[in-house]
N, C-alpha and C positions, 0 to 999 in steps of 0.2 A: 614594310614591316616584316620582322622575320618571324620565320615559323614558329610555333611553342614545340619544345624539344618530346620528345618520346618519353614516357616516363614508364617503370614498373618498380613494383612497392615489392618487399620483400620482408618481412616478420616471423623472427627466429623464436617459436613456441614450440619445440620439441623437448626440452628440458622435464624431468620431473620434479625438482623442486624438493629435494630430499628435506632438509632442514623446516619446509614449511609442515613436513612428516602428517600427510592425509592423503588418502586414496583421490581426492582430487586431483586435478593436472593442476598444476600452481599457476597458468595462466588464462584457468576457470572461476579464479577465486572471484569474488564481488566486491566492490568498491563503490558505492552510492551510484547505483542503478545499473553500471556497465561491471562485466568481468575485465578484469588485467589485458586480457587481451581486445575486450570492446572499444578501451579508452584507446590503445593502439591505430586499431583500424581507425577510429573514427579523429586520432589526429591527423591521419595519413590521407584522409579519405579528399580533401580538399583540393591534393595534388592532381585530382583525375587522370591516376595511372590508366594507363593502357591496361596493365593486368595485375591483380595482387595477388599473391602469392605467400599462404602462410607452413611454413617448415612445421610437420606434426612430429610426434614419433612418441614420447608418454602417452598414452592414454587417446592416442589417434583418435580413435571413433567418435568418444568423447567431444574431443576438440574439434573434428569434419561435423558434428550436429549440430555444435552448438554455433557453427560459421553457416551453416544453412540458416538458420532461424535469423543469425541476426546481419550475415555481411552475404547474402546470395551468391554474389558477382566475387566473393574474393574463392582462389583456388586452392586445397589441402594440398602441400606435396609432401608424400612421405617420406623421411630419414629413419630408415630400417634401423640405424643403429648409430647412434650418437656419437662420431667422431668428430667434433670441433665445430665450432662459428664459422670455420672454413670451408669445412664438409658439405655442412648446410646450407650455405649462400653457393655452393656449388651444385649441387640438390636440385635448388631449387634453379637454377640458370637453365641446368641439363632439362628443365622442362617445360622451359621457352625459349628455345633455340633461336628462335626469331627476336627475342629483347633487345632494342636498340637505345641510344639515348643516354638516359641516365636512370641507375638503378638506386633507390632509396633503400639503405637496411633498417631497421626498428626493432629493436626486442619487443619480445611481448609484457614484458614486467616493469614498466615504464606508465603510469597510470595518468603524472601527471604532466604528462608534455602536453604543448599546447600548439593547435593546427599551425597559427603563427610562426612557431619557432621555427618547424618542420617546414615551412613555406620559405622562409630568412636563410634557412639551410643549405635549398634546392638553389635558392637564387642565387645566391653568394657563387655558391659550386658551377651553378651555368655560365655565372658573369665571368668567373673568372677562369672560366676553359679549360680546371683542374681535372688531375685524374683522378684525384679522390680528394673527400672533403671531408673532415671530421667533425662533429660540434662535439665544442667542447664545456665546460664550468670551470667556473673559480669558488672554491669551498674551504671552510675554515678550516677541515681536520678531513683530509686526504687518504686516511687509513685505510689498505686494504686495497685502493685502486689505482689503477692506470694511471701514469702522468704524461702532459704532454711535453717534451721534451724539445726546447726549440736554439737554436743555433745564436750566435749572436748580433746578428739580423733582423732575428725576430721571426724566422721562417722556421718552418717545421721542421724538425730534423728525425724522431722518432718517438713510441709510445713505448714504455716502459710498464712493466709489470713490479708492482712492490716487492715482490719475492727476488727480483734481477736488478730492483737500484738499489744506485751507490749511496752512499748518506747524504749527500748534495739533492741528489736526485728526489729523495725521498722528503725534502721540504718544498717541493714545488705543489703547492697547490690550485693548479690548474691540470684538471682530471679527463680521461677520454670519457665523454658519456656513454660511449656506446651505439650511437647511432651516425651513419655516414651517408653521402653520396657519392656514387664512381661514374667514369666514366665506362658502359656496357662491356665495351669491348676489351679494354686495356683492365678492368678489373677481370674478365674471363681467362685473360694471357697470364696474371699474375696467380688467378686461383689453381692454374694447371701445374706453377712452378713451389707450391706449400709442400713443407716438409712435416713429417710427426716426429723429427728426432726431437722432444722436449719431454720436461716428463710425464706430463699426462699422454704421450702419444698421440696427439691428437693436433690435427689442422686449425690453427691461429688466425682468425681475421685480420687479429692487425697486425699479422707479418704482412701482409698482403703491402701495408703503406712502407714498410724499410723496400720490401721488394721493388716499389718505383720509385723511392727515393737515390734506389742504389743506380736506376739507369736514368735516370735525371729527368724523370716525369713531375707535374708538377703538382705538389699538395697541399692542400689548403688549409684552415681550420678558422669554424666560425664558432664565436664564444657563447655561449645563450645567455639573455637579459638574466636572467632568472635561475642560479641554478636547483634550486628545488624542484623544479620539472624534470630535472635530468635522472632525479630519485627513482631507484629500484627496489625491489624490496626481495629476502631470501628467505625469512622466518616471518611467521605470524604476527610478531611484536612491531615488526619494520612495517608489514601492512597496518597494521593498526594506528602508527604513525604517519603514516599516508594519505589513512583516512581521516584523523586531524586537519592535518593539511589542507586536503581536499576543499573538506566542512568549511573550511574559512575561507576560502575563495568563494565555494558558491555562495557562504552567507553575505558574506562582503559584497558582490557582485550585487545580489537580491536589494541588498540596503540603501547600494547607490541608484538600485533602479526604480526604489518609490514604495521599497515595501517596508514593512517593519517586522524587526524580529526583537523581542523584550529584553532576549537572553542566548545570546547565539551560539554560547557553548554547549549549551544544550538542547539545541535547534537543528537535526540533520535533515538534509533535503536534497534528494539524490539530482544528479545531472539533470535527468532525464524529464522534471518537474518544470510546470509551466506557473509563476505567480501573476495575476494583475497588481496593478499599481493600486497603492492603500491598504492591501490588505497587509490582515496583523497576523503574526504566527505568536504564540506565545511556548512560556518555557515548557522545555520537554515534550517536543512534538519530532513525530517522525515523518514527512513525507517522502513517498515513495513509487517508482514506476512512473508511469504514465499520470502522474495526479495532479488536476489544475484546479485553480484555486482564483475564484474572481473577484474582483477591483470591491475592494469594504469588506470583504469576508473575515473572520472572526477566527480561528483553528486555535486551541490549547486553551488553557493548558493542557499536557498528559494526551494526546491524540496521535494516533496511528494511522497514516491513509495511504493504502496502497491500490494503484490504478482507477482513482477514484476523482468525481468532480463536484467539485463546491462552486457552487452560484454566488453571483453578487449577493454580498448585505449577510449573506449566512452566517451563522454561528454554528462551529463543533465544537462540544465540552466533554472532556473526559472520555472520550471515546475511541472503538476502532471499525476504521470502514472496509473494507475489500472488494473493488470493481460496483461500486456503487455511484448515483447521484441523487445531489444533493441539489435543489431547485432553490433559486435565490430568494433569499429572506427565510428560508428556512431554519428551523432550530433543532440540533440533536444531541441528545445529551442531558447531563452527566451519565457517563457509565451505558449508553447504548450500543449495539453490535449489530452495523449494515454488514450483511454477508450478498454475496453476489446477484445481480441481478435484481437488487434494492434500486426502487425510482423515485426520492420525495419533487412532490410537484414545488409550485411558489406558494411561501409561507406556512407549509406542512411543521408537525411536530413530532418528534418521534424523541419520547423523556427517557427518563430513569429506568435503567434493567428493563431496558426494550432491547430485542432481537427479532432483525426481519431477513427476510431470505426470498429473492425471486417475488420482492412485492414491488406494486404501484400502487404509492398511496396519491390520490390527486390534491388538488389546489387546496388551501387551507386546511382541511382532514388533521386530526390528531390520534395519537397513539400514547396517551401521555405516561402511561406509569407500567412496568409491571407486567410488560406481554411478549407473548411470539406471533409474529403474522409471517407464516411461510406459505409462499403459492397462493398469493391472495391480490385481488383486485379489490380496490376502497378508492370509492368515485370522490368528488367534491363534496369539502365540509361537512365532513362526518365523524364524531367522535369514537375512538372504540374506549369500552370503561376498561377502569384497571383489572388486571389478572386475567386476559386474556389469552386464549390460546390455538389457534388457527389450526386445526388439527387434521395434518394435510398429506399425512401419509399411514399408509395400511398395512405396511408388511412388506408390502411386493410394489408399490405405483404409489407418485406421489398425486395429490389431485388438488385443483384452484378451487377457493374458497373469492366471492364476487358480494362487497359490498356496495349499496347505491351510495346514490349523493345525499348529502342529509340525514345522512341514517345516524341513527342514536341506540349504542348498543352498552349493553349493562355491564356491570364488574361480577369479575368471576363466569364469565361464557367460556363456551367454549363451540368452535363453530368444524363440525365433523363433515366435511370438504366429502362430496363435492355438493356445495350447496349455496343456495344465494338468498340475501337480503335485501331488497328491494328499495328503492328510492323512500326517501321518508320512514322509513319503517324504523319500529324500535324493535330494542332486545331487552326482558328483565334480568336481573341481575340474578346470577346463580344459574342460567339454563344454557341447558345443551342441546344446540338447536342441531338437527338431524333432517330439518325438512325446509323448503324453501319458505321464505318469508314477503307475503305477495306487499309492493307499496304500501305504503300507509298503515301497514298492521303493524301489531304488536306480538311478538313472540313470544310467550312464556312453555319454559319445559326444565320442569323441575317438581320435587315431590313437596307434598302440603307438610307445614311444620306443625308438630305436638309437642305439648310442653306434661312434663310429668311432673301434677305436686308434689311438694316437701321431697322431693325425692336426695335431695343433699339431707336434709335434717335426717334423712331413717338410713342413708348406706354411708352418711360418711360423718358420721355423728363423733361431734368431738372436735370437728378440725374449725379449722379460723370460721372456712367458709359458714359451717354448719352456724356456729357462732352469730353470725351478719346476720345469718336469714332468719332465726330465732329473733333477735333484736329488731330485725325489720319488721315481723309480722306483729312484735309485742309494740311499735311503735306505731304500729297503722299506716303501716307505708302500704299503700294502692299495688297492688300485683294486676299483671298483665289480665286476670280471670275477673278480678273485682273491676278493671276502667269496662271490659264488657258489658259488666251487669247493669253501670251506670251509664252507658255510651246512647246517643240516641239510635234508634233502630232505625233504617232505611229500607222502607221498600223498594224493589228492582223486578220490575217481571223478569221472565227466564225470557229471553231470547233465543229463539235456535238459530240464530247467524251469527252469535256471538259465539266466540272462542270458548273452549271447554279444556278445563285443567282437571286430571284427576276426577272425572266427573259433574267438577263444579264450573258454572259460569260464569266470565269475567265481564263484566256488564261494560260494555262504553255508552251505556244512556248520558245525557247531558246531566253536568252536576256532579259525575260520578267518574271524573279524568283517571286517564292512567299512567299520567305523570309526565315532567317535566326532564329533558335532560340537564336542566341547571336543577333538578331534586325540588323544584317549586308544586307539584302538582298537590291534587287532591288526593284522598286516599281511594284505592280499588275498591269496589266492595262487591262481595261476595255474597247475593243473597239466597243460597240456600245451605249455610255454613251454620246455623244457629246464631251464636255469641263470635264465630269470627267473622259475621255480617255487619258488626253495629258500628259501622264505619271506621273500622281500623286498619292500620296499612298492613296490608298484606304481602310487601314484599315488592309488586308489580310495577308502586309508583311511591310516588309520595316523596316527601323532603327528612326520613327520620333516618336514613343510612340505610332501611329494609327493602329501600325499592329500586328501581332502577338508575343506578347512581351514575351520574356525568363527571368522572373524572379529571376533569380539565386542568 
């Protein structure tokens, strides 16, 4: 068996991309999860060069960061100054003097070549012990490019530039792509023999192929299945086109592989996303990054998720996530916002104009309506009511807010971190709890409500309201003062282990609940209140909206 030949990759991204006219490097840009130049490497990457080697020279620094972050192993060589594709591949030789084998070229602005092609390319060119290999396309409307100019044999005779063919020349549509394999050596002997007499002044790669054509070297050319992978792009419009393109590969891909997409024009889903088989994406969804998505999961409509994980059986609606997970059978949405370091456990809920941030909410737990939970731990099956507010930073330090398991907390809290509620425990609706909430208690912190008679009849005399309240009282409609006078009185010793609001005592004698989180309970009563003792809800419990409400 013979050896596998020597390989090193080479990738011409020193260009600035004037036409795409942005302080970017144009082979920075992003295209569904990789930049211009990620989609490069990582067609190239398959070959297991010896060394890769990317040509900088725009925006260097730039482009040596952002090959740290994403290709380690590949190497920046710098082109101080942008004389030709010749230059370049020269460049970069001068600084692997030891490259043997075969050297692959790639532009960087090639997004949608496929590892394959580039694979068909190397082997073609090895098989057939050429000194250089071109891949080539056949495309409907040829304007602007390169053609491959072949003899009437069928062998390659030279690549033509639009601006230098003849009108013959200029209907062949079969175009250089751009990308080649040489043999190491015999393309280093050619690149020392490039001239700049042209008009740009400037060193020519593919003179490099007349140049061994002229001493009877032999060159090859492999066509690609596909030529839409051979597309490049120069302006904005062209990327935008590309990523068209893209989009329908991977949705297409996705579809044949077991998943469903409702509406796929409107369905992006970068490279770099992982889907199980079943799941549904629906219209107008964006996934993004790092984001996997498992087997029955639910996504869209209108969803955003970026480096984010959805569990089996879950459902997103309307929403956007960012480095979040989402634990299977879970539900989120309409309109909620996972921001980073969001954990929903199995079957959690997190609804409508909810925003979490650096939370763990656990197994079952809801968050249904209406809240912010930042810097917060919320054990198993625990409701938080609506209009919550996790209040978890001071100015200067943000701090964890710790709810148990079970715990039932009211609408309209607000929980002023750093502080915790305990297994079982409640919270009434309206308080800002500031102190820890030991099991099984009940939290109330909030000021006692007075009501001021006729006070509408004497300051706003005249208006609709004033009106009502005139007619109501001339109708004998019962006011909150009068069900007191007729409520049955309940006596409640004082307790001093019981909890103290405002000076008054909130009795948990039997008989005298402090309410349900489904709003079933009985009413609090208050017995050293007068007339807001005689069994009326006082906010704390009860099923009238006044008390500790379970949003669900």
């Amino acid at each position: 068996m013979s050896q596998p030949r020597a390989r090193t990759v080479v990738v011409l991204a020193a260009g600035e991309g004037k036409r795409m006219k942005s302080a970017l490097p144009k082979v920075l840009h992003p295209l569904l999860g990789r930049t211009l130049l990620g989609h490069a490497l990582t067609a190239a990457a398959p070959l297991g060069a010896e060394r890769t080697l990317v040509v900088v020279g725009y925006g260097a620094d730039q482009v040596a960061g952002h090959l740290a972050e994403v290709a380690p192993t590949a190497e920046p060589v710098l082109q101080a100054e942008q004389r030709g594709t010749g230059h370049a591949v020269r460049t970069a030789l001068d600084a692997a003097p030891d490259a043997a084998g075969t050297v692959v070229v790639l532009n960087g602005d090639v997004p949608l070549l496929r590892a394959e092609t580039v694979a068909a390319l190397v082997e073609a060119h090895e098989s057939a012990a050429a000194a250089a290999t071109v891949l080539a396309a056949e495309v409907p409307d040829p304007t602007g490019l390169g053609r491959i100019v072949r003899d009437d044999a069928g062998r390659f005779e030279q690549i033509v530039e639009e601006r230098d063919a003849t009108p013959a020349q200029r209907g062949i549509r079969e175009i250089n792509a751009g990308i080649y394999a040489f043999d190491a050596a015999r393309l280093r002997d050619a690149l020392r023999k490039l001239s700049t007499d042209n008009d740009q002044g400037e060193e020519y790669l593919t003179d490099v192929f007349g140049l061994l054509v002229a001493v009877g070297e032999p060159v090859a050319v492999h066509v690609a299945a596909d030529a839409t992978e051979t597309l490049g792009c120069n302006d904005r419009a062209e990327l935008a086109g590309l990523r068209r393109l893209l989009r329908d590969r991977v949705n297409l891909a996705w579809m044949r592989s077991g998943v469903t997409l409702l509406d796929p024009e409107t369905t992006w889903i970068d490279v770099t996303v992982t889907l199980e088989r079943d799941a549904l994406v629906d219209q107008n969804t964006q996934l993004r990054g790092a984001t996997t998505v498992g087997a029955e999961a639910r996504i869209g409509p209108d969803v955003t998720l970026i480096d984010s994980t959805v569990g089996a059986g879950a459902t997103v609606l309307r929403s956007h996530a960012v480095g979040a997970e989402v634990g299977p059978r879970a539900s989120v949405g309409p309109y909620a916002y996972l921001r980073p370091g969001s954990r929903l456990g199995v079957a959690t809920k997190v609804g409508t104009f909810v925003e979490t941030k650096n939370a763990e909410i656990g197994d079952g737990s809801k968050v249904p309506h209406l809240s912010y939970v930042g810097d917060a731990t919320i054990g198993e099956q625990s409701n938080i009511g609506a209009a919550t507010v996790f209040v978890n930073y001071d100015g200067v330090a943000k701090h964890r807010t710790v709810i148990g398991s079970h715990a039932r907390t009211g609408a309209d809290n607000m929980f002023v971190a750093p502080v915790e509620v305990g297994d079982g425990a409640y919270t009434a609706a309206g308080s800002v709890i500031v102190d820890d909430v030991p099991p099984g208690a009940m939290g109330v912190a909030r000021a006692r409500q007075r009501n001021v008679e006729g006070w509408v009849e004497r300051r706003r005399a005249g208006t609709a309201a004033a009106e009502a309240a005139r007619a109501a009282r001339s109708a004998g409609v019962v006011t909150p003062t009068d069900a007191a006078e007729v409520a049955v009185e309940i006596e409640v010793p004082a307790d001093p282990a019981a909890p103290a609001v405002g000076g008054r005592v909130i009795s948990d004698q039997p008989g005298t609940s402090v309410g349900s989180a489904e709003g079933a309970g009985s009413p609090v009563v208050d017995a050293s209140q007068g007339d807001q003792a005689h069994g009326r809800p006082h906010g704390v419990g009860g099923g009238s909206g006044a008390g500790h409400t379970a949003t669900e």
